[in-house]
Phi, psi and omega in degrees: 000137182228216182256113188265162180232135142207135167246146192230143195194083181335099182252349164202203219278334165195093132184152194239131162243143199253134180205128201208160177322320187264029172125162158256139193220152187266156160220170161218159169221144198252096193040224218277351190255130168268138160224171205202167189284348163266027223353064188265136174218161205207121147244165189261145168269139162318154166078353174116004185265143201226132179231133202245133160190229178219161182208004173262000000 
């Protein structure tokens, strides 16, 4: 484990750009599912679970 950098920075009502050590990314989110420009997507789940996954 080392030192990470990230920053987030709110450009509408959901969506965002992402800013991190490897680089920047745009995300938004559509009800319980976020997608993000790299293609990472997180849907929120019942019970408090959350899924992690890819979508390209």
């Amino acid at each position: 484990m080392g030192i990470t950098y990230r920053k987030r920075k709110k450009i509408g009502k959901n969506s965002w750009i992402n800013v991190s050590g490897s680089g920047a990314s745009a995300s938004t989110r559509i009800g319980p599912v976020t997608i993000n420009s790299r293609g990472g997507i997180w849907v929120k789940l019942p019970g408090g679970l959350n899924y992690r996954g890819r979508w390209k």
